[in-house]
N, CA, C and O atoms as a printed pandas DataFrame, in Angstrom:
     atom_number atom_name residue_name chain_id  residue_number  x_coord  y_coord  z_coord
0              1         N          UNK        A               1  192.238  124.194  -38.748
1              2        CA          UNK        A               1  191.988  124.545  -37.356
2              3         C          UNK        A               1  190.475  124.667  -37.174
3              4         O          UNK        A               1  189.679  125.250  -37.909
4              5         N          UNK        A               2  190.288  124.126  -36.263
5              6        CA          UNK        A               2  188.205  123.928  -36.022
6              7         C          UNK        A               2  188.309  125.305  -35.337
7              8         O          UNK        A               2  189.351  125.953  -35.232
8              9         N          UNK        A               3  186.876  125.732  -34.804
9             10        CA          UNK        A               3  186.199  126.671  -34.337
10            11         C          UNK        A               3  186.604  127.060  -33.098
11            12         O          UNK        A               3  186.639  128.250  -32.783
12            13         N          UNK        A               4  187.103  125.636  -31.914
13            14        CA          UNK        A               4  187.234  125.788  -30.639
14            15         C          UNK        A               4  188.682  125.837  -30.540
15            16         O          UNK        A               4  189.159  126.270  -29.491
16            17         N          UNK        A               5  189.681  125.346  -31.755
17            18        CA          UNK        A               5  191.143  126.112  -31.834
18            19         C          UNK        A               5  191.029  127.240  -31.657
19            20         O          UNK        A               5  191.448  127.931  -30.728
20            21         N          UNK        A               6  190.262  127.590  -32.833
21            22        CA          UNK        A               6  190.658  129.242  -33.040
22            23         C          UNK        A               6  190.146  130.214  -31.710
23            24         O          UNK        A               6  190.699  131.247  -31.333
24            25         N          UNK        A               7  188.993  129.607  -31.151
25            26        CA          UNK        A               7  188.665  130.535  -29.910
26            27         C          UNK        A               7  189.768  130.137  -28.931
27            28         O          UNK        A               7  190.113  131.092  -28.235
28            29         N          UNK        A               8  190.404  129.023  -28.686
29            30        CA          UNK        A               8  190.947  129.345  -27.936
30            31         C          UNK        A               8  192.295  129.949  -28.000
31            32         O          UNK        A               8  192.942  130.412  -27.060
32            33         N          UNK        A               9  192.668  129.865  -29.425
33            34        CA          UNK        A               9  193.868  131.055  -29.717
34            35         C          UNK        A               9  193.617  131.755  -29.712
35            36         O          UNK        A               9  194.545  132.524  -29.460
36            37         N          UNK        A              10  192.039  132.599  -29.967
37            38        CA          UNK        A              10  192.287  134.145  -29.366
38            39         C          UNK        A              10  192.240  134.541  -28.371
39            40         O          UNK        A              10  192.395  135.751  -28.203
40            41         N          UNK        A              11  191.991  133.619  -27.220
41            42        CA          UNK        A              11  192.121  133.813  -25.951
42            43         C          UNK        A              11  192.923  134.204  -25.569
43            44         O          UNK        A              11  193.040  135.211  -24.871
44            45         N          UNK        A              12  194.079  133.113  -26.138
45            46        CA          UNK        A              12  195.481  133.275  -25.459
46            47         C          UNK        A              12  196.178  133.857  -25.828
47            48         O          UNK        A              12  197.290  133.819  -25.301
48            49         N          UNK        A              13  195.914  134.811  -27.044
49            50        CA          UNK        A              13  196.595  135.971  -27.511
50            51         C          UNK        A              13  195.811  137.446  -26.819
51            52         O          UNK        A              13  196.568  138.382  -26.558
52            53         N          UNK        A              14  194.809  137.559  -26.631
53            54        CA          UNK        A              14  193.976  138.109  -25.695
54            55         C          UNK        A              14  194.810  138.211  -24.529
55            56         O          UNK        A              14  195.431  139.249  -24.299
56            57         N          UNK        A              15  194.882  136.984  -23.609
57            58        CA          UNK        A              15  195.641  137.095  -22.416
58            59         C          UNK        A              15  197.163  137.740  -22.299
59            60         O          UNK        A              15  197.551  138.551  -21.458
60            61         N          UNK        A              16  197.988  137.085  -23.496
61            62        CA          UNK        A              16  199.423  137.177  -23.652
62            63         C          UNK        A              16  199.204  139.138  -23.937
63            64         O          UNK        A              16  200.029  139.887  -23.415
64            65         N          UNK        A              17  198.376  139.556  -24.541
65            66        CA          UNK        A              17  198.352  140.718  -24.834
66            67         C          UNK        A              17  198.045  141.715  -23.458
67            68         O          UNK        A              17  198.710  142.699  -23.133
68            69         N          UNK        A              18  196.926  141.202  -22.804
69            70        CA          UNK        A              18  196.989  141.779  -21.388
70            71         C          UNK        A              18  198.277  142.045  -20.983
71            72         O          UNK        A              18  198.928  143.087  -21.059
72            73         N          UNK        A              19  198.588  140.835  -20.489
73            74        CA          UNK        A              19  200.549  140.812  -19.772
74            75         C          UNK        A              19  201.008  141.571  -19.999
75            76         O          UNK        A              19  201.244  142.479  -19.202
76            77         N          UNK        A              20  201.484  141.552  -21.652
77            78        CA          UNK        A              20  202.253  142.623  -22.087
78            79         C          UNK        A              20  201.610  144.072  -21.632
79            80         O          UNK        A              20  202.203  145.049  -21.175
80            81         N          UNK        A              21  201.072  144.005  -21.736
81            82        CA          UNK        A              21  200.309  145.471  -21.771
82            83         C          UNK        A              21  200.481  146.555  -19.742
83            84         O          UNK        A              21  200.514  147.716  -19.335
84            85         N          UNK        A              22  200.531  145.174  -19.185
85            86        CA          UNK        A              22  200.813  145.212  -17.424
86            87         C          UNK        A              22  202.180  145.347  -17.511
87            88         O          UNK        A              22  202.618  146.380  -17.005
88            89         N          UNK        A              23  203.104  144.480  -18.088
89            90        CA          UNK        A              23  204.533  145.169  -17.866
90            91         C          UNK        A              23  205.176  146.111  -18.472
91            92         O          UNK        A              23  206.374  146.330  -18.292
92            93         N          UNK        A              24  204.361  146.817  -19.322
93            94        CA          UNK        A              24  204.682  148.196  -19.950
94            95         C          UNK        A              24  204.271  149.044  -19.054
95            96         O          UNK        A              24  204.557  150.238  -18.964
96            97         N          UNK        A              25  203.615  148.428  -18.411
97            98        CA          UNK        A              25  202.572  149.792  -17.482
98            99         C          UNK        A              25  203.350  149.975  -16.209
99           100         O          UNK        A              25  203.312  151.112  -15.739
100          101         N          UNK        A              26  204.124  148.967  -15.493
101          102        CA          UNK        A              26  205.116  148.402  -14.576
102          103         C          UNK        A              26  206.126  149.084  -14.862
103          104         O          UNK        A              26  206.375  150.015  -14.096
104          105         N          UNK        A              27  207.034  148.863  -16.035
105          106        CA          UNK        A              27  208.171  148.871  -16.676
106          107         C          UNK        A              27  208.044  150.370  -16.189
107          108         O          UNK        A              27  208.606  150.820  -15.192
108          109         N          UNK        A              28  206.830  151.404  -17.450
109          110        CA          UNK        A              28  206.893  152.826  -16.886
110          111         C          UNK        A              28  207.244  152.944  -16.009
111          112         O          UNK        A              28  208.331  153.520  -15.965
112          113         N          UNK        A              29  206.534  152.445  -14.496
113          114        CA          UNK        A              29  206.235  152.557  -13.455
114          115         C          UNK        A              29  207.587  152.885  -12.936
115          116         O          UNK        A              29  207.748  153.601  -11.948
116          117         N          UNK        A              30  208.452  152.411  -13.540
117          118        CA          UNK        A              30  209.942  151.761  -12.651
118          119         C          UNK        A              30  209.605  150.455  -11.744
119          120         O          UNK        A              30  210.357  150.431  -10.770
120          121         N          UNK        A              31  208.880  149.581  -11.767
121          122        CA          UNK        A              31  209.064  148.875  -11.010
122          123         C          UNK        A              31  209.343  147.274  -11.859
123          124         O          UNK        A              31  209.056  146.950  -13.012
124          125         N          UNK        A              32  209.804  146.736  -11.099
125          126        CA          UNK        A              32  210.128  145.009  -11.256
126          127         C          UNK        A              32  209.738  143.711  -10.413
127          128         O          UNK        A              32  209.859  143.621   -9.191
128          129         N          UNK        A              33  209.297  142.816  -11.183
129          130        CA          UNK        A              33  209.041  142.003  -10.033
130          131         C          UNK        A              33  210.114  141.123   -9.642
131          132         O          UNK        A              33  211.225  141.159  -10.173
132          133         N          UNK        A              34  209.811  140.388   -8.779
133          134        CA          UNK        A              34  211.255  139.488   -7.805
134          135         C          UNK        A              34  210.401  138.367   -7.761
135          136         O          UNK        A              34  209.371  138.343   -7.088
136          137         N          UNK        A              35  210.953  137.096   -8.720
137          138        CA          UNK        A              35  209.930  135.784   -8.229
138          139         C          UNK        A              35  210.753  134.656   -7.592
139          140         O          UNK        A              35  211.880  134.202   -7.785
140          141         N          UNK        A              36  209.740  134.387   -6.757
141          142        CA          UNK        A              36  210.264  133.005   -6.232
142          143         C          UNK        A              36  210.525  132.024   -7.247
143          144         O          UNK        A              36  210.279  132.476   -8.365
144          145         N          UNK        A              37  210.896  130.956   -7.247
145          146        CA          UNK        A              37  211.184  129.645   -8.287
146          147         C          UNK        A              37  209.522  129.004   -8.364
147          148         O          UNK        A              37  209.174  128.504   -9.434
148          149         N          UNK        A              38  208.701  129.035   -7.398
149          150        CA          UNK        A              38  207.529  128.395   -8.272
150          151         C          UNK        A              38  207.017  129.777   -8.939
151          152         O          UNK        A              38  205.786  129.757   -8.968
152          153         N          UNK        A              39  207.444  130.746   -9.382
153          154        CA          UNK        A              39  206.762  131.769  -10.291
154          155         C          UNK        A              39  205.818  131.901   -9.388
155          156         O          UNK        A              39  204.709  131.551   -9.794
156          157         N          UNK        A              40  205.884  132.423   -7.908
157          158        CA          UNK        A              40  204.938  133.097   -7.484
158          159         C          UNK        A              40  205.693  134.729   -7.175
159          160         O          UNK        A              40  206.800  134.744   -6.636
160          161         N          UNK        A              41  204.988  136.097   -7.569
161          162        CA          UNK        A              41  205.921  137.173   -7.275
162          163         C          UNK        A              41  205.959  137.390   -5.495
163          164         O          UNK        A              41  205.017  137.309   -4.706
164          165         N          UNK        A              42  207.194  137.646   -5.266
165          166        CA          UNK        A              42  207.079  138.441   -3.534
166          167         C          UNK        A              42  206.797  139.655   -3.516
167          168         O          UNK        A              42  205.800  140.176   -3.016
168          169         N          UNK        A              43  207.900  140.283   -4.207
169          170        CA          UNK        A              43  207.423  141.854   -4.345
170          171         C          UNK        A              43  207.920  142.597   -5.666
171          172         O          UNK        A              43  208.534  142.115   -6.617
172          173         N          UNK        A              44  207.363  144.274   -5.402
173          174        CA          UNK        A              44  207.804  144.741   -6.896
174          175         C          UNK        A              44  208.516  145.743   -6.279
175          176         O          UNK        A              44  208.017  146.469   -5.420
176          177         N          UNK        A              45  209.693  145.831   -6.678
177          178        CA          UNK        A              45  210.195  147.331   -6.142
178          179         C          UNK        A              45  211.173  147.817   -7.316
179          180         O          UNK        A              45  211.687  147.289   -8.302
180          181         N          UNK        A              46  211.176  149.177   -6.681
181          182        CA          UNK        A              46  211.508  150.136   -8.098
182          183         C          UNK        A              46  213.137  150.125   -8.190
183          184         O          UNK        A              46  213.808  150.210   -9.219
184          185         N          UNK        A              47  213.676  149.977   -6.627
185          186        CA          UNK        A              47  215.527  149.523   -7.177
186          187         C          UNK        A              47  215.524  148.627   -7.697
187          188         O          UNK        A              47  216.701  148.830   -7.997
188          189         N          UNK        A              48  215.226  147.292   -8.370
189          190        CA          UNK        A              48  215.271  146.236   -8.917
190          191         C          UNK        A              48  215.226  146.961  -10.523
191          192         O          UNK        A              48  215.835  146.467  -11.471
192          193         N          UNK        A              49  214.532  148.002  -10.606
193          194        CA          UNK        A              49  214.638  148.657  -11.923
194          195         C          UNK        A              49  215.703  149.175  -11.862
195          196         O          UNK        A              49  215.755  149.795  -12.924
196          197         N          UNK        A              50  216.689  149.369  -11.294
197          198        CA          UNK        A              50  217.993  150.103  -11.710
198          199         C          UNK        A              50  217.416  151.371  -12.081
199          200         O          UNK        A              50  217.389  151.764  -13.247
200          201         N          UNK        A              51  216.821  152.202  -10.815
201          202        CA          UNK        A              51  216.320  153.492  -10.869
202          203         C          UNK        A              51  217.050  154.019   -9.930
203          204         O          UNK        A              51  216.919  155.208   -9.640
């Protein structure tokens, strides 16, 4: 793996780690998101958590 692999795998473990880190923070939250089919979100609401 060259130099500009590896940077860009830590990017994207970097990023993937953000995410995770937002839907734990969400998840707490009670909330969920609701996506449209092109994966854009509409909204987040907390009955969708089965709260």
């Amino acid at each position: 793996m060259g130099y500009f692999d590896q940077v860009s795998a830590c990017a994207e473990m970097d990023l993937l780690e953000e995410i995770d880190a937002v839907l734990a923070l969400e998840h707490e939250a009670g909330l969920r998101r609701r996506w449209r089919d092109d994966g854009e979100v509409l909204v987040m609401m907390p009955e969708l958590a089965g709260k």
